[in-house]
TORVEXSE-394369 format. One line per field, with one value per residue (C-alpha): residue number from 0; residue in three letters; x, y, z. Coordinates in nm, 3 decimals. Layout:
<atoms>
i <- (NUM,...);
aa <- (ALA,...);
c1 <- (X,...);
c2 <- (Y,...);
c3 <- (Z,...);
</atoms>
This chain:
<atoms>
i <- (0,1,2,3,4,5,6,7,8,9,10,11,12,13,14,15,16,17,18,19,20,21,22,23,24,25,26,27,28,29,30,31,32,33,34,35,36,37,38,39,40,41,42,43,44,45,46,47,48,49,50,51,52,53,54,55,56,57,58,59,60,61,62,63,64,65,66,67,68,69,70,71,72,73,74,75,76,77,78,79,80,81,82,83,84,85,86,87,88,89,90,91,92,93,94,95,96,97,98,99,100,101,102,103,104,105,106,107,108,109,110,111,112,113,114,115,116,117,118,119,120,121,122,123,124,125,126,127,128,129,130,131,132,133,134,135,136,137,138,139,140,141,142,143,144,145,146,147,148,149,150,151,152,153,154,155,156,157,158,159,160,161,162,163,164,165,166,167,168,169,170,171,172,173,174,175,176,177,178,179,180,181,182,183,184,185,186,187,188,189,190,191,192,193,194,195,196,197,198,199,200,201,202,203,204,205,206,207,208,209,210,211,212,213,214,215,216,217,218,219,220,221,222,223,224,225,226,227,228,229,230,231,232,233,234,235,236,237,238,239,240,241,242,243,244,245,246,247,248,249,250,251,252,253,254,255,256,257,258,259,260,261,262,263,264,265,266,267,268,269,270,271,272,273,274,275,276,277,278,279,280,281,282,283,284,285,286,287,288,289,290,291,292,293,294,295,296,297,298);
aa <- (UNK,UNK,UNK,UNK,UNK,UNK,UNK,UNK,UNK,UNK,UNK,UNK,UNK,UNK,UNK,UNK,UNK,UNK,UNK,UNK,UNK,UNK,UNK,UNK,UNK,UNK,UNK,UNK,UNK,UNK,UNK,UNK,UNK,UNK,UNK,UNK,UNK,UNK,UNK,UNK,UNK,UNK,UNK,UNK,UNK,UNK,UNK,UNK,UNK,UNK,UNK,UNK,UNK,UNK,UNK,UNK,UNK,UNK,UNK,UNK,UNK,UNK,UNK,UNK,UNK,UNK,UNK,UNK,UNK,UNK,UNK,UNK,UNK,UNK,UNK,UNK,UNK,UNK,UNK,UNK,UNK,UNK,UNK,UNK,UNK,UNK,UNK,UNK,UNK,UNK,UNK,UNK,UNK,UNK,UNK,UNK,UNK,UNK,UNK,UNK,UNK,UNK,UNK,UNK,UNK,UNK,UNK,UNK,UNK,UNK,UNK,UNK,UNK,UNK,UNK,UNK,UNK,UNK,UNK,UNK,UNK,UNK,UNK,UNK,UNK,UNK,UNK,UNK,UNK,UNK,UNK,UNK,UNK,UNK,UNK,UNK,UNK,UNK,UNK,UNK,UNK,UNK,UNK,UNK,UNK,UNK,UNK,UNK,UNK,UNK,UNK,UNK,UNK,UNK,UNK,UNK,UNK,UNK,UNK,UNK,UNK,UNK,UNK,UNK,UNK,UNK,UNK,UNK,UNK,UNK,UNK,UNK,UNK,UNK,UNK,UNK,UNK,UNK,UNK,UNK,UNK,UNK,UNK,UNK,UNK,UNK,UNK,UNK,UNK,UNK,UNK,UNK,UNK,UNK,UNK,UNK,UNK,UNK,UNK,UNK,UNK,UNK,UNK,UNK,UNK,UNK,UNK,UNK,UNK,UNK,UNK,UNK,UNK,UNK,UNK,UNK,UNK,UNK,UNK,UNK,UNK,UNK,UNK,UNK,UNK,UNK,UNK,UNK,UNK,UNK,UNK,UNK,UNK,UNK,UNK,UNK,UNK,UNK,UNK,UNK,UNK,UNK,UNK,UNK,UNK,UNK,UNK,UNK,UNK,UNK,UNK,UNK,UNK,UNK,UNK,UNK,UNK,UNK,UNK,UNK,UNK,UNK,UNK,UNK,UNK,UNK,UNK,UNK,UNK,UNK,UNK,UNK,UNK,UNK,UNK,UNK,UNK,UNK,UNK,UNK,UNK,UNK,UNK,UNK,UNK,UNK,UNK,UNK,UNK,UNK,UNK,UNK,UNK,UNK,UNK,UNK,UNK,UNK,UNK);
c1 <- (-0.934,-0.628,-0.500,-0.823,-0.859,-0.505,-0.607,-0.877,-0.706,-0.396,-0.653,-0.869,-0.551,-0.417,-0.760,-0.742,-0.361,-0.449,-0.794,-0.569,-0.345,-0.577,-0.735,-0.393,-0.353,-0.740,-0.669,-0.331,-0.463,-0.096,-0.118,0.126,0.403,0.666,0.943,0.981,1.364,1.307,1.102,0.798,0.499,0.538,0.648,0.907,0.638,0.952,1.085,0.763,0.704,0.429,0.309,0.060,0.197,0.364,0.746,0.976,1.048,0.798,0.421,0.096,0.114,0.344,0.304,0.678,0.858,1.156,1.236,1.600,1.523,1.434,1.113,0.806,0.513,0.287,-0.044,0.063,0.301,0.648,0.881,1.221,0.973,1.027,1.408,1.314,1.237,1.430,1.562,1.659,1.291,1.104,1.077,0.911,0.816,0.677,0.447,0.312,0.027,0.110,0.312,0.379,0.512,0.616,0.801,0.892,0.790,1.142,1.250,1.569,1.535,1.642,1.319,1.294,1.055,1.313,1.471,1.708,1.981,1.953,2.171,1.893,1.775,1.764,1.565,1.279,1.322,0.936,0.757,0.634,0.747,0.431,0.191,0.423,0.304,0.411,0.601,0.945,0.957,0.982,0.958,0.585,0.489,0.315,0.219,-0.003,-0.069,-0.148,-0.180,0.062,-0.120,-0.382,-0.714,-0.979,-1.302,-1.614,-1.656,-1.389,-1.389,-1.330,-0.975,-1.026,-0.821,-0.498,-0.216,-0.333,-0.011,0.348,0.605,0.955,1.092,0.867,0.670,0.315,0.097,-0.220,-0.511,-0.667,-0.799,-0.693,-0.999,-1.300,-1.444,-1.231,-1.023,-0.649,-0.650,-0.352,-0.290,-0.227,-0.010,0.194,0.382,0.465,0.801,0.917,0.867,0.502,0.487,0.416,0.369,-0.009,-0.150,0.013,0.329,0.491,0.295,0.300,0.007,0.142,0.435,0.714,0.923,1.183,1.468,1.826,1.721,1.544,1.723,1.525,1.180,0.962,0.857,0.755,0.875,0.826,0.972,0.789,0.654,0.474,0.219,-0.139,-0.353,-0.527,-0.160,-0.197,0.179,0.223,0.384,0.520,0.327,0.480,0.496,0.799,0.651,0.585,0.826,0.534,0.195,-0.013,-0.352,-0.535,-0.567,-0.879,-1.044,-0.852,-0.492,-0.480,-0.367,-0.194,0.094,0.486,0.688,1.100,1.007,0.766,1.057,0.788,0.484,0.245,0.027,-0.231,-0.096,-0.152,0.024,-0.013,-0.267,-0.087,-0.305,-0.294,-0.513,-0.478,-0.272,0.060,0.026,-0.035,-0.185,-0.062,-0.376,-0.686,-0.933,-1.079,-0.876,-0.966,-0.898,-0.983,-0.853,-0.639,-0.600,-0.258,-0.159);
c2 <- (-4.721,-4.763,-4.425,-4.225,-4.330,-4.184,-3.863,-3.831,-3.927,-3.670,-3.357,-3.445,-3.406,-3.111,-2.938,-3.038,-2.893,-2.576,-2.577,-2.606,-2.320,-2.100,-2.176,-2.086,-1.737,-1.662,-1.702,-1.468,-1.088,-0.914,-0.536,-0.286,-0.276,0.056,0.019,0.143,0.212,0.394,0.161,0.437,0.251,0.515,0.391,0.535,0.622,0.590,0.232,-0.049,-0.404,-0.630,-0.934,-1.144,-1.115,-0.794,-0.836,-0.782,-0.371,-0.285,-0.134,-0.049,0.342,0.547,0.876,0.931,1.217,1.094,0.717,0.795,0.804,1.197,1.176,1.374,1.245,1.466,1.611,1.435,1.454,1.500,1.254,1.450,1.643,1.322,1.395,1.660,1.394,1.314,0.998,0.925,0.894,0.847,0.596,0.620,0.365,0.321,0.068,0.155,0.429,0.449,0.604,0.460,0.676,0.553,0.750,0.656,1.044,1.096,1.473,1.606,1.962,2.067,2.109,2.155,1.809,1.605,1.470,1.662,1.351,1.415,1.583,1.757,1.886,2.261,2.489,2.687,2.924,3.031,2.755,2.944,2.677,2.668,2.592,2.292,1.957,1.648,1.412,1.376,1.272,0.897,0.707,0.621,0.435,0.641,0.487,0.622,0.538,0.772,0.776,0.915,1.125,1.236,1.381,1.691,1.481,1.590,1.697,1.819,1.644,1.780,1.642,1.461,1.443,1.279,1.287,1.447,1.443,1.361,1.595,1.677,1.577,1.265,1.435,1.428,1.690,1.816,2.036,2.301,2.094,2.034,1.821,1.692,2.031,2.243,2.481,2.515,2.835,3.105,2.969,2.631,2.760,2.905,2.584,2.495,2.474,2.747,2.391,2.449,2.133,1.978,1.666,1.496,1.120,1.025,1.164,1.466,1.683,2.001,2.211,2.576,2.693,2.724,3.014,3.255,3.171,3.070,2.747,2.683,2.544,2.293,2.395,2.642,2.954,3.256,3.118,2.811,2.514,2.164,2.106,1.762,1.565,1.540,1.199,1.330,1.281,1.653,1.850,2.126,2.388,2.732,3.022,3.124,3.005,2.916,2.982,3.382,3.398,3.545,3.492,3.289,3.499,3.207,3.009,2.788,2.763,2.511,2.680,2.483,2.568,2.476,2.556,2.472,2.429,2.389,2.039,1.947,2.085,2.367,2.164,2.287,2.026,2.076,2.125,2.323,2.594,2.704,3.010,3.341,3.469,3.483,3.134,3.302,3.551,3.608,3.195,3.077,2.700,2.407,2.325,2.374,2.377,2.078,1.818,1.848,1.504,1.156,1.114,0.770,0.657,0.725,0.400);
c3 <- (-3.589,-3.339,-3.474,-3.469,-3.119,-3.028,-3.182,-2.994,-2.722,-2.762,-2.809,-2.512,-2.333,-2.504,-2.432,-2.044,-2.072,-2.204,-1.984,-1.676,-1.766,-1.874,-1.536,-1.358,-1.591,-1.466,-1.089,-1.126,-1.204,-1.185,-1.047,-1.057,-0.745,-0.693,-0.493,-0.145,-0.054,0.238,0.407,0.476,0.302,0.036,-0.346,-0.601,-0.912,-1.118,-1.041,-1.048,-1.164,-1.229,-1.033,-0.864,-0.541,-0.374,-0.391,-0.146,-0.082,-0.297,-0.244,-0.393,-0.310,-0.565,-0.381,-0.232,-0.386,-0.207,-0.164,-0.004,0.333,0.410,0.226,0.301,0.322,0.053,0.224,0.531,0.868,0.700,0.822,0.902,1.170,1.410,1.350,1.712,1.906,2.226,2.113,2.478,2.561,2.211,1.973,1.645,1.416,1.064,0.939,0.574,0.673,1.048,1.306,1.643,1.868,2.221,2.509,2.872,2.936,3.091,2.959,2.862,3.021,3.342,3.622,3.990,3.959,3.955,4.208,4.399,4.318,3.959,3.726,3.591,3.903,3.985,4.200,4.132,3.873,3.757,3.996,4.316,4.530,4.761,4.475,4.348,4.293,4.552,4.342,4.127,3.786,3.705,3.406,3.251,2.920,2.665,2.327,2.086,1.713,1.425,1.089,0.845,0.683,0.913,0.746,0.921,1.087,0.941,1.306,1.592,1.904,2.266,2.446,2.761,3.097,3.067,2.786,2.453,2.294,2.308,2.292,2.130,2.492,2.524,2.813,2.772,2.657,2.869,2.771,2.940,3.249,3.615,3.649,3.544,3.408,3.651,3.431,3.475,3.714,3.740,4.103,3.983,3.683,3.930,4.062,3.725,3.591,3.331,3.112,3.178,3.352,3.686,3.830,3.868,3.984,3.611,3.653,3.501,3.206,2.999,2.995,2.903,2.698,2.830,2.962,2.822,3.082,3.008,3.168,2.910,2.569,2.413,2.408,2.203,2.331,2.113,1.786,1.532,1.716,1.667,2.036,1.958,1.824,1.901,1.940,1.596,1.436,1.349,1.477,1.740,1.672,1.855,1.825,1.509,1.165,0.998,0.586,0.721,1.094,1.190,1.407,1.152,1.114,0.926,1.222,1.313,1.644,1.714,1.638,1.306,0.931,0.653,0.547,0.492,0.788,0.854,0.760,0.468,0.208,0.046,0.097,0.253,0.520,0.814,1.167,1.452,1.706,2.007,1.994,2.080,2.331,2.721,2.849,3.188,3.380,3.178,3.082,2.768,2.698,2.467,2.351,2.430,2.131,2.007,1.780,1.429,1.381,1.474,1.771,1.873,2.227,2.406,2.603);
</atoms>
C-alpha cells in the first residue's frame, strides 16, 4: 500500500512537471529575427535567428539589400542621399522606420544676409539692395521627423507659412507665400540672395532656386543636385533628373516622380524637383505644389 501510494505520488508530480513546462513552451511563440549591422532598422534576409525575444542588433524587417552601412532603403528615401547634408548645421538620425533631421539653419554659402563681420559675408550680387530684408542671419532650431520610407497620401495637402523643408545647407525651405495668401511677388524676389533666400520674422529661408553666379558653389541650379527634404519625407531635387540628365517630362502637379537618382544605386523611388518653369519674372520657386505626402510638423 506504502508503495502504490509513492507511485501515485511520483506521477502526480511528474504530470505537474511536465504541466508547468508545457505551460512555459505555450507562453514563448519564437519568431524569426535578421540581423541589422548597419544600425538602419533594416535586416540582412541572409543572416536570422529564432527567439522569443528580439536579440541584440537584430530586427523583424529583412528588407536591406545592404547591411554594411551604405544601404538603400528599397522603395524608400535612400540613405547615402543625407551624405549632402551640411554637417556643420545638420544632424540626421535613424531610429528603425524614422528619420530625424535637425539643423540650427546656419548655411554654408556665402550671402549679403550675413553679417558684415562674417567670413561669409559679401555684398549684393543678385539682391537689389533696396528690396532686402532687415535682419542678419542667426542660428534657429529646426527639427522635423519623417519616415523612412515615405508613402503618396490618398490625398495631397496644401503647405502652410513657415519652413516646409530642410535643405542640403540646413536653411529652411519656404513655399510660394510671403503671407497669409499673398503670393511671393517679383518685387519681393528681388531682395533675395542669388541663394534664393532672405531673411523674415523666423530668420533666414529659401524660397526660389538659386542663381548661376560664381558665388554660388554648393547649391543646385539647372541640374540634378539634392536641394532638401520636404516635411512629407519625399526629396527635392534640381530641375533635372539624374536617370535621363534631362528635364523629367513625367512629372506630377506637384513636381514629383519616380525614378533612380545619383543615390538609390539603380532603384528607382518617389521624390520631387523643382518644376522648370518661370514662378514669376525670370524666378523660379522651390516648391510650390502640394505635398504628396503626409505631412510632419517642423519644430
Amino acid at each position: 500500500m506504502r508503495y502504490l501510494t509513492y507511485s501515485m505520488l511520483l506521477v502526480l508530480v511528474t504530470t505537474i512537471l511536465i504541466t508547468a513546462c508545457k505551460d512555459d513552451d505555450d507562453s514563448c511563440t519564437e519568431i524569426t529575427w535578421y540581423q541589422d549591422s548597419d544600425g538602419d532598422g533594416l535586416g540582412n534576409a541572409g543572416v536570422s535567428q529564432l527567439a522569443c525575444e528580439q536579440p541584440t542588433g537584430y530586427v523583424t524587417d529583412d528588407s536591406d539589400l545592404d547591411d554594411t552601412g551604405d544601404a538603400v532603403n528599397p522603395s524608400g528615401t535612400p540613405v547615402s542621399a543625407f551624405d549632402e547634408f551640411n554637417a556643420d548645421a545638420v544632424t540626421v538620425s535613424f531610429d528603425g522606420d524614422e528619420i530625424t533631421i535637425e539643423s540650427n539653419a546656419l548655411p554654408n554659402h556665402t550671402s549679403p544676409y550675413w553679417d558684415s563681420s562674417n567670413g561669409l559675408y559679401v555684398e549684393p550680387v543678385i539682391a537689389n539692395e533696396s528690396q532686402m530684408s532687415p535682419g542678419t542671419i542667426n542660428e534657429r532650431s529646426y527639427t522635423v521627423t519623417v519616415p523612412a520610407s515615405p508613402e503618396k497620401a490618398s490625398t495631397t495637402t496644401a503647405t502652410g507659412l513657415g519652413a516646409i523643408g530642410i535643405s542640403v545647407t540646413g536653411v529652411p525651405i519656404f513655399n510660394d507665400e510671403e503671407g497669409p495668401n499673398i503670393a511671393l511677388s517679383e518685387n519681393v524676389a528681388s531682395g533675395f540672395d542669388y541663394a534664393g533666400g532672405h531673411m523674415g520674422p523666423t530668420g533666414y529661408h529659401y524660397h526660389l532656386e538659386s542663381s548661376d553666379v560664381t558665388e554660388n558653389t554648393v547649391l543646385s541650379q539647372n541640374d540634378d543636385k539634392l536641394v532638401g527634404i520636404l516635411q512629407d519625407g519625399f526629396l527635392l531635387y534640381g530641375r533635372k533628373c539624374n536617370a535621363t540628365s534631362d528635364y523629367p517630362s513625367d512629372l506630377d502637379a506637384s513636381g514629383g516622380h519616380s525614378s533612380a537618382t545619383q543615390h538609390s544605386d539603380g532603384e528607382a523611388f518617389y521624390h520631387y524637383h523643382i518644376i522648370n518653369e518661370f514662378y514669376t519674372g525670370s524666378y523660379i520657386i522651390l516648391f510650390g505644389g502640394e505635398l504628396q505626402g503626409t505631412p510632419n510638423s517642423i519644430m
